[in-house]
Every structure is written in C-alpha cells, then in structure tokens.
C-alpha positions as CSV (number, residue, x, y, z in Angstrom):
1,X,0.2,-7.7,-14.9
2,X,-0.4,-11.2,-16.3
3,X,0.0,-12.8,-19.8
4,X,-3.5,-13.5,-21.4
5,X,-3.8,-17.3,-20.0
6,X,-4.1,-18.9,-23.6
7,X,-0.8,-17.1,-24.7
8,X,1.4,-18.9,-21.8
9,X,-0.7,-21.9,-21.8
10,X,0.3,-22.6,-25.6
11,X,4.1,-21.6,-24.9
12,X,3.6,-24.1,-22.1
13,X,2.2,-26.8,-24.2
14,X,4.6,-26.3,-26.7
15,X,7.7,-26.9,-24.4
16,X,6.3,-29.5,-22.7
17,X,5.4,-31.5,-26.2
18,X,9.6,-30.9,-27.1
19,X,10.3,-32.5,-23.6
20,X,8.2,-35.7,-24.8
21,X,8.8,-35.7,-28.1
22,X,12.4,-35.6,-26.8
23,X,11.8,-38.6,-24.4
24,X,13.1,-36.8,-21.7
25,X,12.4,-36.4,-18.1
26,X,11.3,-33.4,-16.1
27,X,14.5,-34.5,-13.9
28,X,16.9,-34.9,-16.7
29,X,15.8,-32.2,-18.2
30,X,16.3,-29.8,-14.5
31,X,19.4,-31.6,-14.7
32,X,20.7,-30.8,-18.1
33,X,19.5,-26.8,-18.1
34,X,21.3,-26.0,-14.5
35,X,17.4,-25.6,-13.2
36,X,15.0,-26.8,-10.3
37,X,12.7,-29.3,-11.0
38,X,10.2,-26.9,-9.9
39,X,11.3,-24.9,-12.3
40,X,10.6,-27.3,-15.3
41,X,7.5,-28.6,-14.0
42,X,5.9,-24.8,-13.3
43,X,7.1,-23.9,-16.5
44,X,5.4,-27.0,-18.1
45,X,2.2,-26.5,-16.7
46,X,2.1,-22.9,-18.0
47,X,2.2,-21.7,-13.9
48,X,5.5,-19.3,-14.9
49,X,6.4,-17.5,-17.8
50,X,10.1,-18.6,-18.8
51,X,12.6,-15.9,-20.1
52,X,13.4,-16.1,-23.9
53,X,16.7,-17.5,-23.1
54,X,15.4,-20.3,-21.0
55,X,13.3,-21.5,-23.7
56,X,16.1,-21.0,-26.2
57,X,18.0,-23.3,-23.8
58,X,14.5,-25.7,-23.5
59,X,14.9,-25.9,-27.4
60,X,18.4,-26.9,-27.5
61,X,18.4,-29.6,-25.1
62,X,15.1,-31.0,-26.9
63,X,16.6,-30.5,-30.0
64,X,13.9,-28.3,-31.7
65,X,13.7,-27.7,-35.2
66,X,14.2,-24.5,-36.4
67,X,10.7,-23.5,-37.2
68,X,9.4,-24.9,-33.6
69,X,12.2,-23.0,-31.9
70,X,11.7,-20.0,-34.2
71,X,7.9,-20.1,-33.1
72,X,8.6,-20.8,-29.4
73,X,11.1,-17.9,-29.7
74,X,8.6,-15.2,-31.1
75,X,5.8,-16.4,-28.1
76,X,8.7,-16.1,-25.7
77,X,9.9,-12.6,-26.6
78,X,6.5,-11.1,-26.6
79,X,5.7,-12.5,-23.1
80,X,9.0,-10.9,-21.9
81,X,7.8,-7.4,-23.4
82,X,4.2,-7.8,-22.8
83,X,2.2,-4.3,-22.3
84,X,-1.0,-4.5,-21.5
85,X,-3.5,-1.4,-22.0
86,X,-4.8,-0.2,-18.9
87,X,-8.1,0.3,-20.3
88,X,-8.2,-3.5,-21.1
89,X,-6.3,-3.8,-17.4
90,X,-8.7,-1.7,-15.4
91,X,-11.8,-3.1,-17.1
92,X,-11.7,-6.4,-15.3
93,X,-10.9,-4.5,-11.8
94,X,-8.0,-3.1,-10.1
95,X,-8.6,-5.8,-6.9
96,X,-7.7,-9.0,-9.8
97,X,-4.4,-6.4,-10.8
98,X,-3.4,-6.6,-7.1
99,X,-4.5,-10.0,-6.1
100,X,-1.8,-11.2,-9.1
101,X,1.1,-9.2,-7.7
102,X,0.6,-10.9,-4.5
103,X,1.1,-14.1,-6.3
104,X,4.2,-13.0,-8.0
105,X,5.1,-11.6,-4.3
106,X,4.7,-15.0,-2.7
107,X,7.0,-16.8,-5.2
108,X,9.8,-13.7,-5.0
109,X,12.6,-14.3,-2.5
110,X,13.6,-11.1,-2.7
111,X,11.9,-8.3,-3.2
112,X,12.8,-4.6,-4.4
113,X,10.3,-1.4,-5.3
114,X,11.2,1.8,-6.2
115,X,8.8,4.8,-6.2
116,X,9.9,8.7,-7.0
117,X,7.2,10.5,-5.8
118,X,5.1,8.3,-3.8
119,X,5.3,5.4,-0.8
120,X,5.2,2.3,-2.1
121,X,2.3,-0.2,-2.1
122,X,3.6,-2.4,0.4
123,X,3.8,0.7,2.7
124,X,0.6,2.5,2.4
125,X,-1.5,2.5,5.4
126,X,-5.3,2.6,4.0
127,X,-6.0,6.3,4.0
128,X,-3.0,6.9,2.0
129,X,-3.5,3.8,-0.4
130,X,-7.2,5.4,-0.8
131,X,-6.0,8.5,-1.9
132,X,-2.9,6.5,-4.7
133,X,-6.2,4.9,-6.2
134,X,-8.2,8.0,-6.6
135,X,-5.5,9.7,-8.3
136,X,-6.4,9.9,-12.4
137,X,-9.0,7.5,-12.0
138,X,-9.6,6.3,-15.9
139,X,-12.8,3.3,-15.4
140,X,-14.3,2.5,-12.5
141,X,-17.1,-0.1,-12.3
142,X,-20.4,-0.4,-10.1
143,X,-19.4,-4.0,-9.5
144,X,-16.6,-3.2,-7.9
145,X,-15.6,0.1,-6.3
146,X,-11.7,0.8,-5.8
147,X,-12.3,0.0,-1.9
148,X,-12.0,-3.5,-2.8
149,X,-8.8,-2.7,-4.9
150,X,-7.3,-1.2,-1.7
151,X,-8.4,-4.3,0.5
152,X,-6.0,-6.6,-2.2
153,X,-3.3,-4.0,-2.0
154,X,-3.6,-4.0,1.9
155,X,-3.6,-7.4,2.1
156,X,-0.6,-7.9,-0.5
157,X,1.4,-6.6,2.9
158,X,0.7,-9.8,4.8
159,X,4.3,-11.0,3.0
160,X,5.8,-8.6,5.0
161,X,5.5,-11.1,7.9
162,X,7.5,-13.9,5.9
163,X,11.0,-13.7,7.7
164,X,12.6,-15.5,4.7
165,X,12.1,-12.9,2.6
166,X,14.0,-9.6,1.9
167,X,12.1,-6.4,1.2
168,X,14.0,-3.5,0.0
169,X,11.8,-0.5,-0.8
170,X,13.3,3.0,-2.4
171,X,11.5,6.3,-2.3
172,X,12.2,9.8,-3.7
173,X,12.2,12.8,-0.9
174,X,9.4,13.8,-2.8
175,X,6.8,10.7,-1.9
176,X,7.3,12.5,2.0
177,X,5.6,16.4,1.4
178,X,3.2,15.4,-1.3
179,X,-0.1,16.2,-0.2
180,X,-2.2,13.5,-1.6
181,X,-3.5,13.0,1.9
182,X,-3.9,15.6,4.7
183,X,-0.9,16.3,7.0
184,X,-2.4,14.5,10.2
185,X,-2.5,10.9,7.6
186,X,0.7,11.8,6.1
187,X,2.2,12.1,9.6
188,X,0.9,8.5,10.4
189,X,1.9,7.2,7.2
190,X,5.5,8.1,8.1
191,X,5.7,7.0,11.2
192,X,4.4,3.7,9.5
193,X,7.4,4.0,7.7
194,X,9.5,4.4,10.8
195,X,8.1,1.3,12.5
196,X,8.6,-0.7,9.1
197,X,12.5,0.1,9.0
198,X,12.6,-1.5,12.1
199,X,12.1,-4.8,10.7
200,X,14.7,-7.0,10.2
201,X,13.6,-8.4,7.0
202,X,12.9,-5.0,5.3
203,X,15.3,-1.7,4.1
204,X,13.5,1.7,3.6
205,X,15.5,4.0,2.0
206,X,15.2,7.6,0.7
207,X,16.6,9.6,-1.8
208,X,17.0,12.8,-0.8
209,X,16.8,16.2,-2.6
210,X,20.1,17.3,-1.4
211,X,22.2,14.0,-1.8
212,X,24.5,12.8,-4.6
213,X,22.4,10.9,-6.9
214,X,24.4,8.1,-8.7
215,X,21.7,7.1,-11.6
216,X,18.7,8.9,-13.6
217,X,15.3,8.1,-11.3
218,X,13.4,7.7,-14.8
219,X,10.3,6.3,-13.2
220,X,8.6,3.6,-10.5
221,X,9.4,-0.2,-10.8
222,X,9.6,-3.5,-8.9
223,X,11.3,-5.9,-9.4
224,X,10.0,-9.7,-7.9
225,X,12.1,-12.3,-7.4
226,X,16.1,-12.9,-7.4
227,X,17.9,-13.7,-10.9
228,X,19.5,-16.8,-11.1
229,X,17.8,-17.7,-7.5
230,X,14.1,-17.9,-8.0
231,X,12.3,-19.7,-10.5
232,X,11.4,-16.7,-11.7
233,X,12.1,-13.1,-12.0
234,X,10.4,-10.4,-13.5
235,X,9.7,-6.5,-13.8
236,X,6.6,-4.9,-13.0
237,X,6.5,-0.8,-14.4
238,X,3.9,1.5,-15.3
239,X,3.5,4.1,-17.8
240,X,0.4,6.8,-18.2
241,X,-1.3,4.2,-20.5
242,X,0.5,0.9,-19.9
243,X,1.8,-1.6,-17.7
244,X,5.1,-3.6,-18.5
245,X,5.8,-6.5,-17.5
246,X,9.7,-7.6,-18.5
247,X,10.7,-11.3,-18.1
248,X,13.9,-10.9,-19.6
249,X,16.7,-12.7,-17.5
250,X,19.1,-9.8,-19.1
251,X,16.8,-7.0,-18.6
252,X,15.7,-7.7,-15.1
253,X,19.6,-8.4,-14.0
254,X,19.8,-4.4,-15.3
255,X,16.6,-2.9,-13.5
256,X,19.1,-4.7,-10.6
257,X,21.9,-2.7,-10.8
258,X,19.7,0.3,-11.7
259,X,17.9,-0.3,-8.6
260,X,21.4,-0.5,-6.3
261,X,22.7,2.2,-8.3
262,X,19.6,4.2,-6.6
263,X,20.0,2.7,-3.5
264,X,23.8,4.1,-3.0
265,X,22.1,7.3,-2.8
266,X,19.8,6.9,-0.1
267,X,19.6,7.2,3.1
268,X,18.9,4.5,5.3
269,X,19.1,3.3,8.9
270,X,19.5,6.7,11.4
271,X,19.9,8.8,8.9
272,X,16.6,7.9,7.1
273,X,14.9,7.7,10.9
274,X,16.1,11.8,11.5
275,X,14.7,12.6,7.9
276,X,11.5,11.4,8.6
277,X,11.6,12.4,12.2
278,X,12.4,15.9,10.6
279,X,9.3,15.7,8.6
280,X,6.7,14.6,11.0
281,X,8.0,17.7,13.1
282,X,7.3,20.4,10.6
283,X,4.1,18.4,10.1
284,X,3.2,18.6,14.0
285,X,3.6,22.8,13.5
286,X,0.9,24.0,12.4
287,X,1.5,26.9,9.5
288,X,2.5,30.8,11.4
C-alpha cells in the first residue's frame, strides 16, 4: 500500500523546514537522533514514511513548537494507520499494488510473510498466483487485465536472488490441500516450495494441523524490513475491504514477536521436506 504522495510529501516538507529553520545539518541531525544519514535525507525528501516516534524525536531535536509538533504528530499517526479502500486500491490496478511492495522489498533486509490458508506471494509459481488473483475478484479493468498483476507479483521474486537478504515465509497446513488449482499445479507448486527451502537465504515453515500452536493465527501479514536495522520498517495486512499499512516502530516490533511466536510452531527443515513430500504423494494417487 502507499500513502497518497501529497500526504508524505507535506510531512516531508514539514520536517525538513524544522531541520532549516533549526540550522542544522542532515549529518548532525543523523548524529543527534541515533540514525543513518540515509535515513534523514529519505525521510526529508518524502522517499520513506517516518514512525510517529521518529518524528516526535525530529521535533525535539529541532525544537518544534507545540502546534507544529502537534500537526506533524497527527500527519504522522495517520500514515502509521493508513487504510486504504480497496475499491480506491484496485481502481488504479493490482500490477502498481505489486510493483510498490517490490520497492518496499528492495529496501527490507529482512523479510517475513505469514499466510494461513494460502502460499505466499513470493512463492507462487504462475498458475497458482493466477488462480490467488481470481479469487473474489471486486474491479477489473480493460486496460489492464490481472495477467499483468501476476507478471509484477512474479517478478517481485527476483529478490529472492539477493543473498544479503533473509526471507522467512510461514504458512498454515491448510495453504497445502486447498484446491484453488488442480492437483497436478498444486503438486508443482509444492515441490517449488521444496526447492525454495533449499536456499540458504530463505526459511519455509508450516504450521501444521496437528502441532502445538503457541499464538492465535488471526490472519496474513508481512512484515518488511528489520526494526531498529533498516531505515524503515513496516506492516503490510489485508482485510475483506482494506489494506493496512502499520509504520508504527512499536506496532511492527509486536507483528515481530507475533510472527516468531508462529514460527515456534512450525515445522521446518526435514520435517517440513516429509510434510510436503507426504502431500505430493497423496496427490500422485489418484482417488480409489
């Protein structure tokens, strides 16, 4: 999801005019806040959307009155709890959507997804992305058919390559018998999964049915980025009518120990390999 441009733009401008107001540099300023100079300077130029306690900490080292702070405040909070309305989302086209969480993908050093019924983006193979984006199709446009939406996603996996990233992406059992696709793709789609464990830059897990679960599943979210590494962090989650977007530093440290607090019950490594193994057997039987 992104903010509307003008929104971060105007956030941007008016942290940047504190700075100069301030007469302080971009390095003094990285210096006095514990931050990057890239960090400052993206933020600046409206390129990132800064947490409502970095800009609280902007305002405080600038010395902000308390109506610019107070206004700075409110723009910051709602970026940090931004929804946007699908209808508004989809309108534009699902290929811009995807084509945006690459670029949030290629600034994230770290990267975790979690999905309770179905594989996650960055592990479809194309029949079984085609089927994800044909599921409760609300707008579609002449313009732009959803093929093009599954050519971003698709592409979105290129980051996969990067060796200096971490990938670790968490499934339900469930996302390995639905039958959004026919058993012969669902077969290859887990053997894709196989192959993609294999990687040494990338942890599949899967929670089974008949494991201990340590936390509530609730619903799919990823989270980009690694607090207190990256420049920036964030949430992405989706609802039946919304997508969410949380930049809160304390909110997305939580969706982090919600998401290990999944991870400690699934299975990984050989045991994940034999439950899909197990899986793409009874798929290669064909019904008595």
């Amino acid at each position: 999801m992104t903010d509307r441009p003008v929104d971060r733009q105007e956030l941007a401008a008016g942290l940047r005019a504190l700075r100069l107001d301030a007469g302080i540099s971009t390095t003094v300023l990285a210096v006095t806040l514990g931050w990057s100079q890239s960090k400052v300077s993206k933020t600046e130029l409206g390129r990132t959307t800064p947490a409502p306690a970095d800009v609280e900490a902007w305002c405080a080292a600038t010395q902000a009155t308390a109506d610019i702070r107070g206004d700075l405040m409110r723009r910051a909070e709602q970026a940090a709890h931004q929804a946007v309305e699908w209808r508004r989302e989809l309108a534009p086209g699902r290929r811009r959507k995807q084509e945006e969480i690459a670029r949030l993908e290629a600034g994230a050093s770290v990267i975790r997804v979690f999905s309770p019924d179905i594989v996650v983006g960055l592990a479809q193979i194309r029949p079984y992305a085609e089927a994800v984006f044909r599921l409760g199709r609300p707008i579609s446009t002449a313009e732009e058919p959803d093929e093009t939406a599954v050519d971003a996603r698709l592409a979105r996996q290129a980051v996969l390559a990067d060796p200096r990233k971490q990938f670790q992406l968490l499934m339900g059992e469930t996302a390995l018998h639905r039958q959004l696709v026919p058993p012969r793709v669902l077969r290859h789609q887990l053997e894709h999964l196989l192959q993609l464990a294999s990687q040494a830059n990338v942890v599949v897990g899967v929670i089974p049915f008949a494991g201990p679960e340590r936390v509530h599943q609730y619903h799919g979210f990823a989270v980009l980025g690694e607090p207190g590494v990256d420049d920036e962090a964030l949430v992405l989650a989706e609802t039946v009518t919304r997508g969410v977007t949380v930049r809160s530093t304390e909110e997305v440290a939580e969706y982090v120990t919600h998401f290990d607090g999944l991870r400690q019950g699934a299975l990984e490594g050989e045991q994940l390999a034999a439950l899909l193994q197990a899986q793409i057997s009874r798929l290669d039987t064909p019904p008595i």
